[in-house]
Biotite code that builds the C-alpha atoms (Angstrom):
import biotite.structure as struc

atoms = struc.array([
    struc.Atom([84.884, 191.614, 143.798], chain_id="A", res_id=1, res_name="UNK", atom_name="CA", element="C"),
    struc.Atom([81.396, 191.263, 145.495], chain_id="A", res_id=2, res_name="UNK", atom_name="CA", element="C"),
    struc.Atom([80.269, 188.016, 146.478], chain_id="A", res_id=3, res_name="UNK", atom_name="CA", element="C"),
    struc.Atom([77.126, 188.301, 144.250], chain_id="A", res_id=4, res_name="UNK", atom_name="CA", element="C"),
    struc.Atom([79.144, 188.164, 140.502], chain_id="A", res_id=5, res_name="UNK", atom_name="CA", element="C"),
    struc.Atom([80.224, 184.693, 141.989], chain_id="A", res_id=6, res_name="UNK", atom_name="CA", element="C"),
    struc.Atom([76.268, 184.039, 142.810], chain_id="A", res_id=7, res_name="UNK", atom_name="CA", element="C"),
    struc.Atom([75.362, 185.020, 139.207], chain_id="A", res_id=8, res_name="UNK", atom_name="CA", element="C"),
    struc.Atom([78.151, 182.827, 137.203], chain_id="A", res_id=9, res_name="UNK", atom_name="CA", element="C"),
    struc.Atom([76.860, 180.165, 139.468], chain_id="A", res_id=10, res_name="UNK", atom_name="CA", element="C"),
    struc.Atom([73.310, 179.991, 138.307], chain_id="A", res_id=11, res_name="UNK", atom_name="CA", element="C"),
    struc.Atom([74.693, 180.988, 134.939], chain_id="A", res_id=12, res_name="UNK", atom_name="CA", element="C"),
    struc.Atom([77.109, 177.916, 134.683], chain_id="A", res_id=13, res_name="UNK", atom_name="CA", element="C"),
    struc.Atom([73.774, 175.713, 136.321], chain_id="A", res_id=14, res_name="UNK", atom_name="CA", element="C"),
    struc.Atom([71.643, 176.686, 133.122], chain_id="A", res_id=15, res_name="UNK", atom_name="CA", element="C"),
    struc.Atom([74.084, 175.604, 130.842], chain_id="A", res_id=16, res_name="UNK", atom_name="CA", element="C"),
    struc.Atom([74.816, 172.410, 132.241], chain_id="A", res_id=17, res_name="UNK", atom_name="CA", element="C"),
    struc.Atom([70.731, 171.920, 132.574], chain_id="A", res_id=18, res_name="UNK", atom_name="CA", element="C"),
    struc.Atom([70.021, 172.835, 129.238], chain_id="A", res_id=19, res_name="UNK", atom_name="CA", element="C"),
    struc.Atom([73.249, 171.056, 127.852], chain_id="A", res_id=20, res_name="UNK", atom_name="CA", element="C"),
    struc.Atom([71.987, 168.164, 129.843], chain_id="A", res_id=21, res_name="UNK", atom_name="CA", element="C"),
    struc.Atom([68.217, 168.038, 128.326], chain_id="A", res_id=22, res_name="UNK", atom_name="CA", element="C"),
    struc.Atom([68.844, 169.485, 124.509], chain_id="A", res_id=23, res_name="UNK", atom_name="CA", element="C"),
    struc.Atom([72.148, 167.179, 123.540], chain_id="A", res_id=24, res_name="UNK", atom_name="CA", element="C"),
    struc.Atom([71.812, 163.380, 122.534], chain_id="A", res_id=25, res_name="UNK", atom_name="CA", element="C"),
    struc.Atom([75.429, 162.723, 122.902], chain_id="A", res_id=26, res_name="UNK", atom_name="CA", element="C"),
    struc.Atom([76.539, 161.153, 126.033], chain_id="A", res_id=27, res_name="UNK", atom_name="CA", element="C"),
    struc.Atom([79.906, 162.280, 126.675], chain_id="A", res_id=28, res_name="UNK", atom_name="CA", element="C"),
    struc.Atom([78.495, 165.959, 126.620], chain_id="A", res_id=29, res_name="UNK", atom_name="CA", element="C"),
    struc.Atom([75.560, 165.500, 128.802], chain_id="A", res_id=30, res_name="UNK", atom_name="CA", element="C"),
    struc.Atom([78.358, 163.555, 131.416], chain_id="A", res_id=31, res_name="UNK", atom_name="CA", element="C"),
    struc.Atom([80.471, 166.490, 130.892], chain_id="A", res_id=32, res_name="UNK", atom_name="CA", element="C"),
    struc.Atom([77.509, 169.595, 131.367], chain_id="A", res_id=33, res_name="UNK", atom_name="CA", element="C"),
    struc.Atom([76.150, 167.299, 135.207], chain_id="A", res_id=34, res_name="UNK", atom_name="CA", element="C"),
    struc.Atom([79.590, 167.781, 135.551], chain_id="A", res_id=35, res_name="UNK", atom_name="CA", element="C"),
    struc.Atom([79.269, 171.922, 135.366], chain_id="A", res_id=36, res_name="UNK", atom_name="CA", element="C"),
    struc.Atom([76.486, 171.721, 137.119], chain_id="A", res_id=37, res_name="UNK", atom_name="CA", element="C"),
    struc.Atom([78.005, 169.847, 139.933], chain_id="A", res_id=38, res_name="UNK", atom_name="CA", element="C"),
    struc.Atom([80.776, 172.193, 139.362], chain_id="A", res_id=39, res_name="UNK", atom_name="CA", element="C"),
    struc.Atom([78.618, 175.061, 139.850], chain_id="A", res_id=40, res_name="UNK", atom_name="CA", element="C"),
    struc.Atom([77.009, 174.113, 142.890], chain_id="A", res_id=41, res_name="UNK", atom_name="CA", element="C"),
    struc.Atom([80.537, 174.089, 144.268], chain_id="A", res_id=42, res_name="UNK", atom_name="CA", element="C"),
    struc.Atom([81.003, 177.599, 143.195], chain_id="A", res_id=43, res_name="UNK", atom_name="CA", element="C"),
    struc.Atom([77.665, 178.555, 144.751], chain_id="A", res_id=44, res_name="UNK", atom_name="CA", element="C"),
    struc.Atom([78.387, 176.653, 148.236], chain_id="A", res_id=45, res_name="UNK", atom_name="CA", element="C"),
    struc.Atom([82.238, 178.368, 148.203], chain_id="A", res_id=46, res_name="UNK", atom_name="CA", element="C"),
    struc.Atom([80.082, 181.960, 147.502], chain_id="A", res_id=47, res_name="UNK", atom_name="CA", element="C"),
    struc.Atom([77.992, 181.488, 150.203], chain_id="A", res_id=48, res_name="UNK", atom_name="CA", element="C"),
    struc.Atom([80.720, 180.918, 152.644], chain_id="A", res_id=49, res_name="UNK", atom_name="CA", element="C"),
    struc.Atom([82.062, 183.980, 152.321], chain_id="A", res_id=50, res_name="UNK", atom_name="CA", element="C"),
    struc.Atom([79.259, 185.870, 152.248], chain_id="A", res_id=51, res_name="UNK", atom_name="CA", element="C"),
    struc.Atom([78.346, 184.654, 155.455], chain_id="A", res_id=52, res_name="UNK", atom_name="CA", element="C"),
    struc.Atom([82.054, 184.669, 156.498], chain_id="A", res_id=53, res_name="UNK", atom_name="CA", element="C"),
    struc.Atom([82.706, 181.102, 156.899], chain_id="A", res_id=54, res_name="UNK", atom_name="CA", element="C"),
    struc.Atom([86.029, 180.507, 155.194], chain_id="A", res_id=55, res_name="UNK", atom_name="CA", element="C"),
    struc.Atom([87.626, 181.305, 158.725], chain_id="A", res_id=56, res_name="UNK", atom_name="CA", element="C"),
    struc.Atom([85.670, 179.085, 161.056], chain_id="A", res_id=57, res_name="UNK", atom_name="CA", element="C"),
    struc.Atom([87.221, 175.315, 161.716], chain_id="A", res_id=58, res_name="UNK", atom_name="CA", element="C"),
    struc.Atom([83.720, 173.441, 162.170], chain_id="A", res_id=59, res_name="UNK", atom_name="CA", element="C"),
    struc.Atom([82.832, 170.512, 160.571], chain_id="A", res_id=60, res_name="UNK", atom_name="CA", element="C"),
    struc.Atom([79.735, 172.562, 158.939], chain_id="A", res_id=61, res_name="UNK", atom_name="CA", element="C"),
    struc.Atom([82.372, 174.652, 156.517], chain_id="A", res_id=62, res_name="UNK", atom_name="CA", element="C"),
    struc.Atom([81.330, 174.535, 152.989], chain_id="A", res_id=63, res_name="UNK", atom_name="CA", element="C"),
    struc.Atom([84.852, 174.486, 151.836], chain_id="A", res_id=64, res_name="UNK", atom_name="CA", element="C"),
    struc.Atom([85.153, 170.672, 153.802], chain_id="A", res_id=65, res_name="UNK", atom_name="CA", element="C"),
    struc.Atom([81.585, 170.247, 151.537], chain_id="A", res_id=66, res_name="UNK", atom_name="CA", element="C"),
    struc.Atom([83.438, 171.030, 148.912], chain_id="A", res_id=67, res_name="UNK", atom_name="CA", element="C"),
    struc.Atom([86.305, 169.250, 149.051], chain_id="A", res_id=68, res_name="UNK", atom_name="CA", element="C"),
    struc.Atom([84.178, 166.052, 149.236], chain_id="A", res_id=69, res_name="UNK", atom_name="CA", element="C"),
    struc.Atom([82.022, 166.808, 146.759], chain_id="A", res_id=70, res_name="UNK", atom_name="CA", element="C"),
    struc.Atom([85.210, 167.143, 144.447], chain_id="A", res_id=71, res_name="UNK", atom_name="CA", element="C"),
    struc.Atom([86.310, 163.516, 145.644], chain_id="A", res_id=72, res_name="UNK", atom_name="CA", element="C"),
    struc.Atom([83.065, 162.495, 144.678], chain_id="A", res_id=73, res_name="UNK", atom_name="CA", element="C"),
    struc.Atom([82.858, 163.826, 141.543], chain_id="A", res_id=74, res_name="UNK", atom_name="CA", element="C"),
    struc.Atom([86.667, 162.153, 140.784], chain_id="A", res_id=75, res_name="UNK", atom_name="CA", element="C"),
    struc.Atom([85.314, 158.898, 141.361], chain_id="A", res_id=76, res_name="UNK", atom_name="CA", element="C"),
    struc.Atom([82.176, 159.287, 139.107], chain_id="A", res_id=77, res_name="UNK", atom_name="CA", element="C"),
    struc.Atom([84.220, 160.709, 136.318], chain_id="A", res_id=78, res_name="UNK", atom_name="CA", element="C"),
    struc.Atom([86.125, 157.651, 136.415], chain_id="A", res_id=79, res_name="UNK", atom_name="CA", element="C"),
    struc.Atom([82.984, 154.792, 136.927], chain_id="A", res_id=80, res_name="UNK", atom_name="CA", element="C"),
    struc.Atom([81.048, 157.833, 134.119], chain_id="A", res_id=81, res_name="UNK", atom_name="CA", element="C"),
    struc.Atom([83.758, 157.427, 131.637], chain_id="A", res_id=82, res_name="UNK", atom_name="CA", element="C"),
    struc.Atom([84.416, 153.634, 132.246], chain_id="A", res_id=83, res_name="UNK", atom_name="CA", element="C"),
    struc.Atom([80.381, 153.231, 131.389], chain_id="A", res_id=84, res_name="UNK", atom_name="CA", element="C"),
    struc.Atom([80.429, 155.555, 128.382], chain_id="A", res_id=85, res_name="UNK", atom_name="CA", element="C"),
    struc.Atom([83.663, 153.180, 127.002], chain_id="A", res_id=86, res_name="UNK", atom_name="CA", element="C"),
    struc.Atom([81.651, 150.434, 127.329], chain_id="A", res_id=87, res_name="UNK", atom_name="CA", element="C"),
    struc.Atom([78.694, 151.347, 125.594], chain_id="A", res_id=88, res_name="UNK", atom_name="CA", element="C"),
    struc.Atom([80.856, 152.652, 123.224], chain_id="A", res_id=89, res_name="UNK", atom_name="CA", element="C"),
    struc.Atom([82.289, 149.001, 122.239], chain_id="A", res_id=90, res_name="UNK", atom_name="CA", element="C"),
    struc.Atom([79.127, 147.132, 122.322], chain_id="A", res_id=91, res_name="UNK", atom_name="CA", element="C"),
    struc.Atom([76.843, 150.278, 119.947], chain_id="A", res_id=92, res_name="UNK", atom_name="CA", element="C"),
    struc.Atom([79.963, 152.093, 118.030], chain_id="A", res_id=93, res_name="UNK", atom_name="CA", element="C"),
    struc.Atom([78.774, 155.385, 119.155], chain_id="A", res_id=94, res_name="UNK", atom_name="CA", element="C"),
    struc.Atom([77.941, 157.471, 122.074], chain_id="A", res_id=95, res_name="UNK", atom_name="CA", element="C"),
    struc.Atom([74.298, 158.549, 121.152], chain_id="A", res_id=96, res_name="UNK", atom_name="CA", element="C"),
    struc.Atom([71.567, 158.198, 123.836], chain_id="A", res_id=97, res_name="UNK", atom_name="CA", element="C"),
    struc.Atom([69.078, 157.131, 121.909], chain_id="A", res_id=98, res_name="UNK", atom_name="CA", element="C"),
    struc.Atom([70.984, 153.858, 120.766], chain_id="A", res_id=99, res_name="UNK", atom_name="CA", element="C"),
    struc.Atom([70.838, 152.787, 124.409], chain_id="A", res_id=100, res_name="UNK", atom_name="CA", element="C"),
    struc.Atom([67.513, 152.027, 123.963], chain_id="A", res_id=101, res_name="UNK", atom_name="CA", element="C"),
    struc.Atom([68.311, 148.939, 121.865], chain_id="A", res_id=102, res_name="UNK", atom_name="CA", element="C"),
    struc.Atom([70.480, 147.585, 124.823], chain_id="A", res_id=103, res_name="UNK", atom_name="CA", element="C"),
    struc.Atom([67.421, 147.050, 126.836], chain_id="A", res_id=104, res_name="UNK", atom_name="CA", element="C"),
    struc.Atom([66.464, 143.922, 124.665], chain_id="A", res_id=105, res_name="UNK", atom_name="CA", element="C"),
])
């Protein structure tokens, strides 16, 4: 399969998560499209490597080591993320973005 179907579900998988991001109110979807997004920025970096025929190489530059933190990162924010989200959750009774306007005050 040529490396530039990968390249294309990339950006297509980016647009969704942007659009998901600025059109929905609720905030467990907008958590979960920044996380396709993130998602396809790894798909994009993994593309890239083997286009330009990186997977071999053992240098600390490889975009599959990139990867592999990036996916460490984004464990750790799914946790804080969803720990946040719970929280707001008790104190409002719903998820909606708009209602954290009222915690402000």
């Amino acid at each position: 399969m040529p490396v530039q179907y990968y390249i294309f579900l990339s950006i297509a998988l980016f647009c969704i998560g942007v659009m998901g991001v600025l059109m929905r109110r609720n905030a467990i979807i907008i958590f979960m499209c920044i996380e396709l997004m993130l998602n396809a920025v790894n798909l994009l970096m993994v593309a890239f490597s083997k286009m330009w025929a990186d997977a071999g190489k053992v240098d600390a530059g490889s975009a599959q080591l990139f990867v592999f933190f990036i996916m460490v990162v984004a464990a750790a924010e799914v946790a804080v993320g969803l720990a946040i989200i719970t929280m707001v959750y008790r104190n409002t009774h719903s998820v909606d973005i708009n209602i954290l306007n009222r915690l402000k005050n």
